[in-house]
Steps between C-alpha positions, in 0.01 A plus 500: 500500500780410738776275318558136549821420644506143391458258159576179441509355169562174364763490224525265211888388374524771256398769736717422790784477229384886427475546852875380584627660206385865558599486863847391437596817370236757647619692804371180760655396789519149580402361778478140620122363566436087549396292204528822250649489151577876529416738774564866501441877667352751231345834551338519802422104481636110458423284255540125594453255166427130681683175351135451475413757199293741795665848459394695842527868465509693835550872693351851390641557175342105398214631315745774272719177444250318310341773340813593328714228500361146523154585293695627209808315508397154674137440526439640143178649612291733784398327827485772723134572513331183337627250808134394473529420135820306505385328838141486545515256758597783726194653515231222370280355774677331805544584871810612685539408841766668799524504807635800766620465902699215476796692634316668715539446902142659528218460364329218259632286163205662246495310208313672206410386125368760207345416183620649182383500121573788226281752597586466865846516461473814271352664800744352738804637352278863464447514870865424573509124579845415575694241730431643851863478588505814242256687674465699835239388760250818424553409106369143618212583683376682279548303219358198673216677560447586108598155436234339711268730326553404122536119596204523708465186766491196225816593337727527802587255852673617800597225763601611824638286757588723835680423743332242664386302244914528355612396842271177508600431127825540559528278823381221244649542181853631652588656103388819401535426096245224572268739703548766191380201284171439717453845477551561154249209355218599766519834307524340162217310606283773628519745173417166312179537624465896371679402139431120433643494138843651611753331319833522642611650838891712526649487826906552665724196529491470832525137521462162310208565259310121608492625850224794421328253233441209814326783676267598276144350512285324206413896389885575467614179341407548134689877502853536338716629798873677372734632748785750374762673673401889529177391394360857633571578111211382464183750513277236695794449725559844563126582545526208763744604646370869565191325633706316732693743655202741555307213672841480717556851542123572615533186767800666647271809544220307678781345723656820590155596618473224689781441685606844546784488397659602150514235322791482252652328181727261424796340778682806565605595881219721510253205451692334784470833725111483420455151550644535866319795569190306437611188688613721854085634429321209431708176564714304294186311344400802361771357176316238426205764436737714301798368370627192305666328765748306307714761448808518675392845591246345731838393739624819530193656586433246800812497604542906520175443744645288672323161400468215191362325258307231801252812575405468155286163561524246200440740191817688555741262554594401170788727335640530144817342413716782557384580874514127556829541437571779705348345777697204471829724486405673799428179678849412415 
């Protein structure tokens, strides 16, 4: 079984006193983190101990560390191996929700929620279930396709909002954290109706927590909604977020096919190079069909065919923040 690479662990007085004791005169080197009591560079990984009590414990050689130093000497006990003892929260019935293509030029937000409980997140973890960030795009597909098979279609919910759709949303809302949040409770609210009696939903903190509770519906109001930072931790999260990016992945396919054109990841030059290529074939309106438009990518591609944002019509005029600004700049 491939190691962890990361533990956190939340310290009571005595034990950070243990902590802070042992590495002031092990062979650590200091280093300075924000709002730390003690931070330092062991073997092959850091350990950061929080004015808070959390002790986060992170890099390749993390899961040696706690085996043989912070079990015996620190925690006073094993961990490693009975997570789902000490926190059964982590895999007791709840839903994790992500969401992939935000910061994508091509291609559509796809918003996806999976439903957890112990014997689903045993085989979860057996089949690999990870953040997708960790994984390669054929490790994805492939898992997504397992995945959809053990959750079977009540106890997952994709949401996919292509270009279009994005583009009209967009022109209205004018903040894509707020668009994420309409996104995110339509897919709360659509596994709801698959797994009623699900307790508690885990999802990134993208944004202000009230803004995804105001769009959820009488179904999603009575559910207990936490946001965490790296909340891909999370097995529900990270089965989400595998579902996600598959359901992204597979609509860049479909667009490739029909456009003609390769359609690629991401913001990089080559997206722009694509992107023109597809507007000197089919017109610049062809963006609105196949990119989000707000992006400040969307400038450089008109303006490299020699045109702007006024062929776009009223769904791809309105920019985000930082190509507003540009444009301003440029306007002097």
């Amino acid at each position: 079984m491939e190691k962890k690479t990361s533990y956190t662990f939340k310290l009571t007085p005595a034990q950070q006193t243990t902590l802070q004791e042992m590495l002031a005169v092990g062979n650590y080197r200091p280093v300075v983190v924000p709002h730390t009591i003690m931070a330092v560079e062991a073997q092959d990984c850091r350990v950061n101990l929080y004015t808070s009590g959390k002790c986060l414990i992170q890099g390749k050689g993390a899961e040696d560390f706690v085996v043989f130093f912070m079990e015996p000497n620190v925690l006073g006990g094993a961990t490693i191996g009975y997570e789902t003892i000490i926190n059964p929260e982590s895999v007791s019935a709840h839903m994790g929700v992500d969401e992939s293509g935000k910061g994508d030029f091509f291609g559509p937000l796809v918003v996806s929620a999976a439903y957890t409980d112990p014997d689903l997140a045993r085989s979860m973890k057996a089949m690999g279930v990870k953040d997708c960030k960790l994984l390669g795009d054929k490790q994805v597909l492939a898992i997504g396709s397992k995945l959809r098979e053990l959750l079977g279609v009540k106890r997952y919910a994709l949401v996919s909002i292509g270009p279009e759709a994005y583009n009209r949303l967009y022109a209205k809302i004018k903040n894509v954290n707020r668009l994420l949040a309409w996104a995110h409770a339509r897919t709360i609210e659509n596994l709801l109706e698959g797994v009623p009696d699900c307790p508690r939903v885990v999802a990134d903190q993208f944004g202000a927590k009230h803004v995804i509770e105001r769009a959820l519906m009488s179904k999603g109001r009575s559910i207990k909604l936490e946001q965490h930072h790296k909340a891909e931790s999370d097995i529900a999260v990270a089965a989400a977020s595998i579902l996600a990016r598959e359901g992204f992945l597979r609509a860049l396919y479909r667009m490739s096919t029909t456009f003609g054109v390769t359609v690629p990841k991401g913001a990089s030059e080559q997206v722009r190079n694509a992107a023109v290529e597809l507007v000197r074939k089919d017109g610049p309106g062809v963006l609105l069909r196949a990119v989000k438009c707000h992006f400040k990518t969307t400038d450089q591609v008109l303006a490299a065919c020699g045109t702007s944002r006024a062929a776009l019509g009223p769904d791809g005029q309105a920019q985000s923040r930082a190509a507003e600004k540009e444009a301003a700049e440029a306007r002097g």
